[in-house]
PDBQT receptor file of N, H, CA, C and O in Angstrom, charges set to zero:
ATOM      1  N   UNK A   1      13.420   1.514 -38.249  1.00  0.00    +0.000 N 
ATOM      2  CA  UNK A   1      12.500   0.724 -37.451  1.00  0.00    +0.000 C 
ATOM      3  C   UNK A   1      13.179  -0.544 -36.928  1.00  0.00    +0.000 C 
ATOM      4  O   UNK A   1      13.360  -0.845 -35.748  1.00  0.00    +0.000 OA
ATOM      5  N   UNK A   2      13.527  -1.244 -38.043  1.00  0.00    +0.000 N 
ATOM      6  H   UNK A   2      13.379  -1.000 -39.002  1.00  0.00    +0.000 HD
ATOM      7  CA  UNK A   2      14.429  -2.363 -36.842  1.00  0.00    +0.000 C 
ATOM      8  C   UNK A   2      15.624  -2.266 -36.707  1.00  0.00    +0.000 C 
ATOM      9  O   UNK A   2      16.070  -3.317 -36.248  1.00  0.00    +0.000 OA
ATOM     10  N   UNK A   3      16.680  -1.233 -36.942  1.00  0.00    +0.000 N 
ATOM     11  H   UNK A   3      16.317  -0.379 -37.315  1.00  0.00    +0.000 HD
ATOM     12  CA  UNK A   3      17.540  -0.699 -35.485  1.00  0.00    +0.000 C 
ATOM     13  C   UNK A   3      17.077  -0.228 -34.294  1.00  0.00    +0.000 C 
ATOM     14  O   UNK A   3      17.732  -0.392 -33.265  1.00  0.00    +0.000 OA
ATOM     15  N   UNK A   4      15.828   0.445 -34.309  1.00  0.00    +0.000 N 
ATOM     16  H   UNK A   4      15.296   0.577 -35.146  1.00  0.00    +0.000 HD
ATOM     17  CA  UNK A   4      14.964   0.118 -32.890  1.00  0.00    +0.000 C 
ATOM     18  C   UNK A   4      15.076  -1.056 -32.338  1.00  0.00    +0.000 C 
ATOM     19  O   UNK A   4      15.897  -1.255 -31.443  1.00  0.00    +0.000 OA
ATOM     20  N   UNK A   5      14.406  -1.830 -32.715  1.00  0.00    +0.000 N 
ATOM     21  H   UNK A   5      13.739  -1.668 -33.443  1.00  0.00    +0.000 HD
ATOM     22  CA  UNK A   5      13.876  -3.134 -32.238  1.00  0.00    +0.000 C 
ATOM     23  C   UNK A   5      15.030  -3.585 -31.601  1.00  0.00    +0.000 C 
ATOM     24  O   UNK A   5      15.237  -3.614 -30.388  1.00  0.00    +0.000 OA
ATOM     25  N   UNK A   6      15.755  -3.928 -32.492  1.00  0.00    +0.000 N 
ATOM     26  H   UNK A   6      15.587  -3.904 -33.477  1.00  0.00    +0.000 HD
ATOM     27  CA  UNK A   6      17.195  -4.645 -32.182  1.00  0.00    +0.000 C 
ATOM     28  C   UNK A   6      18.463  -3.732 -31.117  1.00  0.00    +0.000 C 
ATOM     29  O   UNK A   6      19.426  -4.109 -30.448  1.00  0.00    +0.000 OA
ATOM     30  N   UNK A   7      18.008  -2.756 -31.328  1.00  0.00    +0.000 N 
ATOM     31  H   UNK A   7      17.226  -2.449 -31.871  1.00  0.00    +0.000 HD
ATOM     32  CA  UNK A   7      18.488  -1.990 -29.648  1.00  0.00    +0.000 C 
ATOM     33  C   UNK A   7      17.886  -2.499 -28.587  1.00  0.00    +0.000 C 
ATOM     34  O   UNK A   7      18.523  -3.082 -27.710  1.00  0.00    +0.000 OA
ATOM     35  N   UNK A   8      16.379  -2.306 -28.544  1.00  0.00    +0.000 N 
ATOM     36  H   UNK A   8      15.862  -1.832 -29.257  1.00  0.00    +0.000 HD
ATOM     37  CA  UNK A   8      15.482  -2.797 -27.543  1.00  0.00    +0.000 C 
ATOM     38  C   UNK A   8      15.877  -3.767 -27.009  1.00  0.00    +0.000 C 
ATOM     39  O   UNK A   8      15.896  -3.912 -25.787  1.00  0.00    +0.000 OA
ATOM     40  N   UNK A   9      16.397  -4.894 -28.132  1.00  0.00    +0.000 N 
ATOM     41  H   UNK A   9      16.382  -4.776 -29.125  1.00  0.00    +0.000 HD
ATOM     42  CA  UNK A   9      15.977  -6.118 -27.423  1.00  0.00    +0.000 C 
ATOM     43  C   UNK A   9      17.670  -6.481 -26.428  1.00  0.00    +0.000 C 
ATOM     44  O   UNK A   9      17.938  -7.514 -25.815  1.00  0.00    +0.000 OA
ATOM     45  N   UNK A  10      18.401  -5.434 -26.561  1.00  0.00    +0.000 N 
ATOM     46  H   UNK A  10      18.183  -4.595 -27.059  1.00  0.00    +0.000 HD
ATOM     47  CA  UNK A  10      19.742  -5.842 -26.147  1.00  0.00    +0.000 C 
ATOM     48  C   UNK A  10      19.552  -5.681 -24.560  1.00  0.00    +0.000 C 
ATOM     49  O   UNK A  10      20.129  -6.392 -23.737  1.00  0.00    +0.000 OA
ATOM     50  N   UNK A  11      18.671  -4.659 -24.257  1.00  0.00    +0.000 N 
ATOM     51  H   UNK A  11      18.202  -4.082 -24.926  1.00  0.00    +0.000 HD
ATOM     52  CA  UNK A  11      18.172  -4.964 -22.860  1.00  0.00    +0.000 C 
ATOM     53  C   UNK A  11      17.116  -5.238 -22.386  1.00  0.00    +0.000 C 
ATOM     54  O   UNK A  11      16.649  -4.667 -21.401  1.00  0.00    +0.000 OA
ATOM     55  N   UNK A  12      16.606  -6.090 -22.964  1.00  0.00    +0.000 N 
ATOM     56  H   UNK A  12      16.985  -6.554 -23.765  1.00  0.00    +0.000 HD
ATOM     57  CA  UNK A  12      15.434  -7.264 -22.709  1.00  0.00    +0.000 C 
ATOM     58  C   UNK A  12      15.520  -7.958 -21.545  1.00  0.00    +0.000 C 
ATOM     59  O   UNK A  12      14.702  -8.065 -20.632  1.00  0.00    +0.000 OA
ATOM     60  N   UNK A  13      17.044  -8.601 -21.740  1.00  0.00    +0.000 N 
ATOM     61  H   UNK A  13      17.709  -8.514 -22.482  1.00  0.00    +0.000 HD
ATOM     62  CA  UNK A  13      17.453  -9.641 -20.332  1.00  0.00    +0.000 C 
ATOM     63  C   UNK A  13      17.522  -8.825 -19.150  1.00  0.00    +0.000 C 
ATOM     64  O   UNK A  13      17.329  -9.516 -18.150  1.00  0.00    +0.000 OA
ATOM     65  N   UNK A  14      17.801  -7.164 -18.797  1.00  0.00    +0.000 N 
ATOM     66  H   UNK A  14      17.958  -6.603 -19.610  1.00  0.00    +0.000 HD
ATOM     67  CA  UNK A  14      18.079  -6.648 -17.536  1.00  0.00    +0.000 C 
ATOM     68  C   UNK A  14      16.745  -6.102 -17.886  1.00  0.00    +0.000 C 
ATOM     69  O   UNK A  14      16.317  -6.324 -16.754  1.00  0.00    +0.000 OA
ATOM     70  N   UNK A  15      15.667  -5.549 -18.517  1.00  0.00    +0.000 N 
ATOM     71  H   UNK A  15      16.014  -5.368 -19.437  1.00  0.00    +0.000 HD
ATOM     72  CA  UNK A  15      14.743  -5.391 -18.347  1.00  0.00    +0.000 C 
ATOM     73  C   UNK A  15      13.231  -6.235 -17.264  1.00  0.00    +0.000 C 
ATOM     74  O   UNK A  15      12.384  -5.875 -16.446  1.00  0.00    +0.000 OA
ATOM     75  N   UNK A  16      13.788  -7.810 -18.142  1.00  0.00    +0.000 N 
ATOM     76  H   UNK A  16      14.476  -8.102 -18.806  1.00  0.00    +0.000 HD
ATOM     77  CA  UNK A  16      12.985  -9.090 -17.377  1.00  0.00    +0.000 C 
ATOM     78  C   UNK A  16      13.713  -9.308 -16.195  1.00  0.00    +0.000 C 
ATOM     79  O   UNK A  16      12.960  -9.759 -15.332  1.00  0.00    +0.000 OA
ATOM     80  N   UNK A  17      15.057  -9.150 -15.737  1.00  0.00    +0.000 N 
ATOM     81  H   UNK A  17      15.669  -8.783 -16.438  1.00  0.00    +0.000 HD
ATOM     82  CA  UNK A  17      15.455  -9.119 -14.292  1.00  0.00    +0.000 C 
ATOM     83  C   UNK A  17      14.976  -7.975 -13.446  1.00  0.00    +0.000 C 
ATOM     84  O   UNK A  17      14.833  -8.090 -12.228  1.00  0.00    +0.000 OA
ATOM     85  N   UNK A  18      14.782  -7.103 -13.969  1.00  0.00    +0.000 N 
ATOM     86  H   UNK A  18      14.899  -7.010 -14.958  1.00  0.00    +0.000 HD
ATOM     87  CA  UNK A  18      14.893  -5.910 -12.796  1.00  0.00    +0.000 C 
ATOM     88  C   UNK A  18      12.873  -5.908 -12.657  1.00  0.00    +0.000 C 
ATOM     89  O   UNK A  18      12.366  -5.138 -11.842  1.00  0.00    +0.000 OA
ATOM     90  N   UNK A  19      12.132  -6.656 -13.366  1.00  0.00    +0.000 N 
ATOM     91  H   UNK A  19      12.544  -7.282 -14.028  1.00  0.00    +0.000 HD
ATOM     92  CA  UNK A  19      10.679  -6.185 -13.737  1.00  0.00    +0.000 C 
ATOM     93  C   UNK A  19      10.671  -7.467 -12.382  1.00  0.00    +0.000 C 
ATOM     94  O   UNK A  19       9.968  -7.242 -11.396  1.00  0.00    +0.000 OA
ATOM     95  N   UNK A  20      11.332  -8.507 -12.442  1.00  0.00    +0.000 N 
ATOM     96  H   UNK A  20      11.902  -8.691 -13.242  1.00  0.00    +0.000 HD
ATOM     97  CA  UNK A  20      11.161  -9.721 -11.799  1.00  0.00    +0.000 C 
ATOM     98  C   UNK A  20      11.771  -9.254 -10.279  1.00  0.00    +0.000 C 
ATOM     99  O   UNK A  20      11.363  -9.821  -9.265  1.00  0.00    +0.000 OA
ATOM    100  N   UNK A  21      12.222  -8.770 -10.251  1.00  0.00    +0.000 N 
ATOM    101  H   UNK A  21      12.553  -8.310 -11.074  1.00  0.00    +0.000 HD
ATOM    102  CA  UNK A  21      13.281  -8.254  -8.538  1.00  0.00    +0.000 C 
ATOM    103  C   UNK A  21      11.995  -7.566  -8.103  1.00  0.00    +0.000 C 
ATOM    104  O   UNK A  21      11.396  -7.944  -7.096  1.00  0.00    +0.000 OA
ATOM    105  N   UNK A  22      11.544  -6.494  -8.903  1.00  0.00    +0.000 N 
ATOM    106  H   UNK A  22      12.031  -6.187  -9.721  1.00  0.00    +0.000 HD
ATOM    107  CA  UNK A  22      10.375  -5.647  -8.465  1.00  0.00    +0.000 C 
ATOM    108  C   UNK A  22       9.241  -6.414  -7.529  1.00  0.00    +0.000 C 
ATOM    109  O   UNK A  22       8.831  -6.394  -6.369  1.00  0.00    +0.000 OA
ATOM    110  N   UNK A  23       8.932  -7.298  -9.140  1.00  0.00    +0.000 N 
ATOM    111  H   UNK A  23       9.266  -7.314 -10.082  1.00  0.00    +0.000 HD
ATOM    112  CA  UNK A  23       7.987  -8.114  -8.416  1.00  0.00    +0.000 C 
ATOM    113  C   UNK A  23       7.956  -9.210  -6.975  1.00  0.00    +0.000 C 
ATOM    114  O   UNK A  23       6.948  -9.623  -6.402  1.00  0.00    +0.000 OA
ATOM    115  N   UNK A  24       8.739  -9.367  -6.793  1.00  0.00    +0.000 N 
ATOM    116  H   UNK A  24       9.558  -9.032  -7.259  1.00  0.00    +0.000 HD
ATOM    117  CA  UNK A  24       9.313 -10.354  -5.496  1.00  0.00    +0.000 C 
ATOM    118  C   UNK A  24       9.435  -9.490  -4.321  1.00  0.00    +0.000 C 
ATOM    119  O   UNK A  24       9.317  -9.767  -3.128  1.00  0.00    +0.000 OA
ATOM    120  N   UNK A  25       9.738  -8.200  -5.010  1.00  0.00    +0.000 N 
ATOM    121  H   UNK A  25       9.834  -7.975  -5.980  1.00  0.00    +0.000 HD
ATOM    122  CA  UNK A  25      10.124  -7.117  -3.183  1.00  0.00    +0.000 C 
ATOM    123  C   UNK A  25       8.806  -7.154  -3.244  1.00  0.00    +0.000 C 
ATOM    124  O   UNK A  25       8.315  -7.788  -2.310  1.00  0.00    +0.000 OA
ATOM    125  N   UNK A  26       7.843  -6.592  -4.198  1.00  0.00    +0.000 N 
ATOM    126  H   UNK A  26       8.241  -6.077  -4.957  1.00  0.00    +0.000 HD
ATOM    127  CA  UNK A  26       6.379  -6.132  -4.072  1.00  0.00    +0.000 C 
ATOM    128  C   UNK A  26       5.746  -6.932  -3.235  1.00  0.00    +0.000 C 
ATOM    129  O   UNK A  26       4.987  -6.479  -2.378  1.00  0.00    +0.000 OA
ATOM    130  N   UNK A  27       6.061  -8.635  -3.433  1.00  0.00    +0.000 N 
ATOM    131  H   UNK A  27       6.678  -9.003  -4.129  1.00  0.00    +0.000 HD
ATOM    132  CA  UNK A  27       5.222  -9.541  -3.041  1.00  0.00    +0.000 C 
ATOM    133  C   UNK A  27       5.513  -9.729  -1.788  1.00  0.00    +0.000 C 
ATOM    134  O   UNK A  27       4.599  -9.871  -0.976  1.00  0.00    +0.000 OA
ATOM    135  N   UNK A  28       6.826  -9.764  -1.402  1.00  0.00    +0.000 N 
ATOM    136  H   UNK A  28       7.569  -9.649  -2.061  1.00  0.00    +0.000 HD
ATOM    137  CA  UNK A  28       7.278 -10.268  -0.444  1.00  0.00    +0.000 C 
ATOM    138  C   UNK A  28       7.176  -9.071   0.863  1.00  0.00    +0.000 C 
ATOM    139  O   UNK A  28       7.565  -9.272   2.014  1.00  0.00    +0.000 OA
ATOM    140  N   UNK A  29       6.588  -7.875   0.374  1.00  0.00    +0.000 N 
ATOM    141  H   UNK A  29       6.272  -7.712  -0.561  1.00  0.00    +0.000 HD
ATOM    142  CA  UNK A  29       6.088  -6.929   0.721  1.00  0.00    +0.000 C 
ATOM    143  C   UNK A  29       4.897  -6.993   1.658  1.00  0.00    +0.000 C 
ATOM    144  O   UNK A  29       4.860  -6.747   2.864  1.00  0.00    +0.000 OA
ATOM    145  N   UNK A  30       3.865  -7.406   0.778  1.00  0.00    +0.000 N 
ATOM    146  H   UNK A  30       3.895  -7.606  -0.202  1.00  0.00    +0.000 HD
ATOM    147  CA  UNK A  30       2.668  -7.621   1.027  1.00  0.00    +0.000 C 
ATOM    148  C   UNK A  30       2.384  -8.809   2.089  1.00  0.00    +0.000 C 
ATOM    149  O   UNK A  30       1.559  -8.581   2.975  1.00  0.00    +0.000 OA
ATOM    150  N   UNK A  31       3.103 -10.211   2.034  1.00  0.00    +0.000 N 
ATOM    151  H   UNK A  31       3.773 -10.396   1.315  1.00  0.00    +0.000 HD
ATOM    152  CA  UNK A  31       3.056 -11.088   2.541  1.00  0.00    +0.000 C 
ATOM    153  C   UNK A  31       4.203 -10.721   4.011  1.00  0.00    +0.000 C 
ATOM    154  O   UNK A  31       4.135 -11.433   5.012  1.00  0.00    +0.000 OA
ATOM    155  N   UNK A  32       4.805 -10.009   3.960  1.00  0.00    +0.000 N 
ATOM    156  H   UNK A  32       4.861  -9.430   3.146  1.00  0.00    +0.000 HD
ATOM    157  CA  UNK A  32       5.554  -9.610   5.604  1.00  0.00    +0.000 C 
ATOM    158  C   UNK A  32       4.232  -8.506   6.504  1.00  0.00    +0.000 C 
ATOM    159  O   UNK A  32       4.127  -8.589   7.727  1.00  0.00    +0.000 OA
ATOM    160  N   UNK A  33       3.501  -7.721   5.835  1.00  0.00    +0.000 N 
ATOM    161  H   UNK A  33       3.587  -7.654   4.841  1.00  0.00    +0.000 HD
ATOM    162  CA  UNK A  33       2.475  -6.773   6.083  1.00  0.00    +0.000 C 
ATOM    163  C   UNK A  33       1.440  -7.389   6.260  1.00  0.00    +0.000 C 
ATOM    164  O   UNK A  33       0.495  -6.711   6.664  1.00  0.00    +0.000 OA
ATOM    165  N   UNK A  34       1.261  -8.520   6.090  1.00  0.00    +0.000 N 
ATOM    166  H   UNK A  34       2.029  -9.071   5.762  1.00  0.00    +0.000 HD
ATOM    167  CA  UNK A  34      -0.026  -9.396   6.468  1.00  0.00    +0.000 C 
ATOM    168  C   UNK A  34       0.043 -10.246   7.276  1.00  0.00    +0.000 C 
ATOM    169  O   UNK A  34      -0.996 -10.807   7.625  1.00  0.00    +0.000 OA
ATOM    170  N   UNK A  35       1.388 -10.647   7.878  1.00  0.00    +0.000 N 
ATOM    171  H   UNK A  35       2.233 -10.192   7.595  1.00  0.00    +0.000 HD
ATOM    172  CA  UNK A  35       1.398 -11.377   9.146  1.00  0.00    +0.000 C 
ATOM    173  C   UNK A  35       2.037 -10.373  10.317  1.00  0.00    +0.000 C 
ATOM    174  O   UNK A  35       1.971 -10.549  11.533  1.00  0.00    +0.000 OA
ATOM    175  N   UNK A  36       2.505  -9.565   9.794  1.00  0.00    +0.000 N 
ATOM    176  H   UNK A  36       2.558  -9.423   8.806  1.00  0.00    +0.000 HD
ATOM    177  CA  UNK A  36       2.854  -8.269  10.839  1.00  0.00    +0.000 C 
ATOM    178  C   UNK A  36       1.462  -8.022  11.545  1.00  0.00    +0.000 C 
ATOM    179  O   UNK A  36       1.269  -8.044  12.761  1.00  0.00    +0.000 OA
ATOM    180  N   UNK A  37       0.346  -7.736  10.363  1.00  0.00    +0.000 N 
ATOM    181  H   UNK A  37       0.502  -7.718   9.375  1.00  0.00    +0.000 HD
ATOM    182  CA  UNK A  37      -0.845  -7.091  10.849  1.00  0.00    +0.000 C 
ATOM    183  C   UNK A  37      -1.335  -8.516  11.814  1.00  0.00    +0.000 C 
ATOM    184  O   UNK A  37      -1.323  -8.236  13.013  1.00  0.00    +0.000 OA
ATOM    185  N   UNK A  38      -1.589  -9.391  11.638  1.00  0.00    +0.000 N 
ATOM    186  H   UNK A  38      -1.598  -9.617  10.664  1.00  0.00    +0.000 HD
ATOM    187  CA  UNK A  38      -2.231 -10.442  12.027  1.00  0.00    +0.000 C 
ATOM    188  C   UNK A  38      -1.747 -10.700  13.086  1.00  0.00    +0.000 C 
ATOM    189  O   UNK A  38      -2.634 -11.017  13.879  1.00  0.00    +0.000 OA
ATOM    190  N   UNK A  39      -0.331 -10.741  13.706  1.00  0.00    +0.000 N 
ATOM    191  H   UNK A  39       0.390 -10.484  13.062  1.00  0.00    +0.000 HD
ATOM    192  CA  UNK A  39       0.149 -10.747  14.501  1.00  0.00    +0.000 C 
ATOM    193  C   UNK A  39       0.039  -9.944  15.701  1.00  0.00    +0.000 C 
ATOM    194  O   UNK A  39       0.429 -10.238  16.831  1.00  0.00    +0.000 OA
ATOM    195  N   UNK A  40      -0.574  -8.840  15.288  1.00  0.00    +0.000 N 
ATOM    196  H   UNK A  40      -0.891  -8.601  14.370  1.00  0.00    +0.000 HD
ATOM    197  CA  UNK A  40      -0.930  -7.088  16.033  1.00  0.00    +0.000 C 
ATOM    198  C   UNK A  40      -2.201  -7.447  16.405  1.00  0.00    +0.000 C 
ATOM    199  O   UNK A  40      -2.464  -7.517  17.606  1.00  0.00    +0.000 OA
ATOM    200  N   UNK A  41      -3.181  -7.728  15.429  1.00  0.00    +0.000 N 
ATOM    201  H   UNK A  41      -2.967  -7.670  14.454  1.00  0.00    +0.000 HD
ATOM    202  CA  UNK A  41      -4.194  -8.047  15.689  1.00  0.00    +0.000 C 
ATOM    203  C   UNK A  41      -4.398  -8.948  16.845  1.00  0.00    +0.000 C 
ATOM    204  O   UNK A  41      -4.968  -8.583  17.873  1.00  0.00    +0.000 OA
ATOM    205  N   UNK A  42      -3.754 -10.543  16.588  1.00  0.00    +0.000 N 
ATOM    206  H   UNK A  42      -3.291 -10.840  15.753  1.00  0.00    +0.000 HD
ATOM    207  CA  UNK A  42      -4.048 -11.127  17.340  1.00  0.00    +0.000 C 
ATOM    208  C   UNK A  42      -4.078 -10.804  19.066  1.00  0.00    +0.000 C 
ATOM    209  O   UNK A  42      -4.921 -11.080  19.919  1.00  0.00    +0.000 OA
ATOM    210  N   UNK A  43      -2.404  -9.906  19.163  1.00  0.00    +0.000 N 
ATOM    211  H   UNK A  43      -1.718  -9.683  18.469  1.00  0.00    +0.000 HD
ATOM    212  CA  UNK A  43      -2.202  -9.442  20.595  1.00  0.00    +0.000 C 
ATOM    213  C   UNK A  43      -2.856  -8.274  21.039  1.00  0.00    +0.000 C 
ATOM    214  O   UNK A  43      -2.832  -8.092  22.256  1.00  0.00    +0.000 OA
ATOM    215  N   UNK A  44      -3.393  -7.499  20.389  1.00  0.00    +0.000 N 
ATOM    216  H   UNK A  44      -3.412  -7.647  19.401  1.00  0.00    +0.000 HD
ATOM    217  CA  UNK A  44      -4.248  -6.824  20.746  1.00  0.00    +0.000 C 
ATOM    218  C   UNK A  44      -5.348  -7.358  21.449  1.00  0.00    +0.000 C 
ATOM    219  O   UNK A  44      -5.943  -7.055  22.484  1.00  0.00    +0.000 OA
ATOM    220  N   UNK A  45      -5.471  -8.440  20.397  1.00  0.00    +0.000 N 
ATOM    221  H   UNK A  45      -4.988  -8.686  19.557  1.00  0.00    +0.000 HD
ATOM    222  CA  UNK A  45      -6.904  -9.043  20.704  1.00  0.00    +0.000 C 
ATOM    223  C   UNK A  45      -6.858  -9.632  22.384  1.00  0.00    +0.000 C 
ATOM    224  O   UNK A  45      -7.626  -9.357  23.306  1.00  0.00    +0.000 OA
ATOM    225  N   UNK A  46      -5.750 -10.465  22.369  1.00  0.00    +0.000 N 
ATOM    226  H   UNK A  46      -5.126 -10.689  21.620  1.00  0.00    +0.000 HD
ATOM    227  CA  UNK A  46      -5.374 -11.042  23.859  1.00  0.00    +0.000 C 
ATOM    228  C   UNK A  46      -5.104 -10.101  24.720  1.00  0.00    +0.000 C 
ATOM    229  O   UNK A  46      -5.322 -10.606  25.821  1.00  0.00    +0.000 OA
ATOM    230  N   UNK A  47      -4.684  -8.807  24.883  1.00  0.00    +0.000 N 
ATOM    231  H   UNK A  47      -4.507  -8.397  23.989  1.00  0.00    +0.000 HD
ATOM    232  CA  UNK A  47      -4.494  -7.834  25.582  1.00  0.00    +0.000 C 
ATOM    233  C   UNK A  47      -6.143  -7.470  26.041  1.00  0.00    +0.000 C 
ATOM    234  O   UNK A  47      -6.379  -7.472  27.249  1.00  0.00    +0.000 OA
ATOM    235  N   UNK A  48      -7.257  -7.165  25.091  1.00  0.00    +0.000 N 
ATOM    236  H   UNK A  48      -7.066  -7.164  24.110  1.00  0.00    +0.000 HD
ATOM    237  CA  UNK A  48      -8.790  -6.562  25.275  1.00  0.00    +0.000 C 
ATOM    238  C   UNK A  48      -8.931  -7.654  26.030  1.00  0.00    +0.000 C 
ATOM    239  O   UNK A  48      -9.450  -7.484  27.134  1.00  0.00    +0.000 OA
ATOM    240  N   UNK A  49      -8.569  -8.840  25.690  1.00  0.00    +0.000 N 
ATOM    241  H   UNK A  49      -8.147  -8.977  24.793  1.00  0.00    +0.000 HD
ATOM    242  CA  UNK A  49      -9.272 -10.196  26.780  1.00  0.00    +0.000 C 
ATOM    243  C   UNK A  49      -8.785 -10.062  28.181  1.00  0.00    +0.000 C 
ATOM    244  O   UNK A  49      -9.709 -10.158  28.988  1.00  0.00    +0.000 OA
ATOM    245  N   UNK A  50      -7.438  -9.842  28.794  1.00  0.00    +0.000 N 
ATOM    246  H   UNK A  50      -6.687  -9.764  28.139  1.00  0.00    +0.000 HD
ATOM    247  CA  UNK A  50      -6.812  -9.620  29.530  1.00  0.00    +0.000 C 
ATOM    248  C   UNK A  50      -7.601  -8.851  30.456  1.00  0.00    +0.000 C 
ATOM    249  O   UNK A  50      -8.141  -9.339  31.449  1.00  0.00    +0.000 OA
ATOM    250  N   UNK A  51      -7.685  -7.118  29.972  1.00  0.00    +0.000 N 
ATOM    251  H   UNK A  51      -7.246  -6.721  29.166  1.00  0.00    +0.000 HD
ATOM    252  CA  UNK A  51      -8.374  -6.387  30.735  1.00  0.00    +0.000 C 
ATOM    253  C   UNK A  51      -9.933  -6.668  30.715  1.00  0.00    +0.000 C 
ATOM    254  O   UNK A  51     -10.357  -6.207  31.774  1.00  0.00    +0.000 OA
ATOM    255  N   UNK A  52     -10.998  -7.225  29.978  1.00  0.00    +0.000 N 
ATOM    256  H   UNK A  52     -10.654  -7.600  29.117  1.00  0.00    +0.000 HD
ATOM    257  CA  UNK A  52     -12.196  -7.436  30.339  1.00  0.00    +0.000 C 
ATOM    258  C   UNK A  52     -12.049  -8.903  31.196  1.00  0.00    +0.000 C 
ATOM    259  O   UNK A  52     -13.085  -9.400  31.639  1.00  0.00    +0.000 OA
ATOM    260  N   UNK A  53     -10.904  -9.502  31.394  1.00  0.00    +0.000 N 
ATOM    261  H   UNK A  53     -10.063  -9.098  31.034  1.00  0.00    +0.000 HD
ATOM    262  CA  UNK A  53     -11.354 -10.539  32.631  1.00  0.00    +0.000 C 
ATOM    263  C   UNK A  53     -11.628 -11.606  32.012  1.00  0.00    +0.000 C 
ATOM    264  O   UNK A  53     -12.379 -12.381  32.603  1.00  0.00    +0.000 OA
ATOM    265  N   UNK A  54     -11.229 -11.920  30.925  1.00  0.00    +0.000 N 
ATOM    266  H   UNK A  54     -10.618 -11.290  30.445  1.00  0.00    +0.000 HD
ATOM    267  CA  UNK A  54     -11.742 -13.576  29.779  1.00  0.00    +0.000 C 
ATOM    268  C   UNK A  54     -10.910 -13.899  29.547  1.00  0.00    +0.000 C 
ATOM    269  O   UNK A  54     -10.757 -14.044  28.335  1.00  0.00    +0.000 OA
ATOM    270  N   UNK A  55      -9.875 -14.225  30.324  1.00  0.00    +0.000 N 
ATOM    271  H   UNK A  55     -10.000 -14.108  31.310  1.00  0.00    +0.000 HD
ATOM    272  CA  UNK A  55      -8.938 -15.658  30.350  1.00  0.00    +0.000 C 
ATOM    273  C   UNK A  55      -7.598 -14.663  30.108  1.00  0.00    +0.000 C 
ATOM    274  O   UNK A  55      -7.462 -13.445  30.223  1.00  0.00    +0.000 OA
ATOM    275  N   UNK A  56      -6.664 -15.749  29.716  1.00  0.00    +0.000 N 
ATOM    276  H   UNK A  56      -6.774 -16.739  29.623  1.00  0.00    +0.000 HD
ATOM    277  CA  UNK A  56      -5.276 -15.059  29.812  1.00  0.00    +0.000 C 
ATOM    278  C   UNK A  56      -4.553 -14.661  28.810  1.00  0.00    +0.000 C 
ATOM    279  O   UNK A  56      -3.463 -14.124  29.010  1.00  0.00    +0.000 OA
TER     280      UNK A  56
């Protein structure tokens, strides 16, 4: 039982790096996909205005 443990813990440190890399692509994921969209949105939006004739 604790030659388990004490294996485990030898990759603890690349465990908490690679759990932490994950998390940052994940996020940084989400936050590029939400101004992508918003960005789409918005010109879309100015494009529908365009063709119904409500400004430029």
């Amino acid at each position: 039982m604790m030659g388990e443990l004490s294996g485990a813990s030898a990759y603890t440190g690349y465990l908490l790096v690679a759990y932490g890399v994950t998390a940052l692509v994940v996020i940084a994921n989400i936050v590029v996909a939400r101004h992508r969209f918003r960005a789409t949105r918005r010109r879309l939006q100015q494009q529908l205005d365009r063709r119904a004739g409500r400004g430029a």
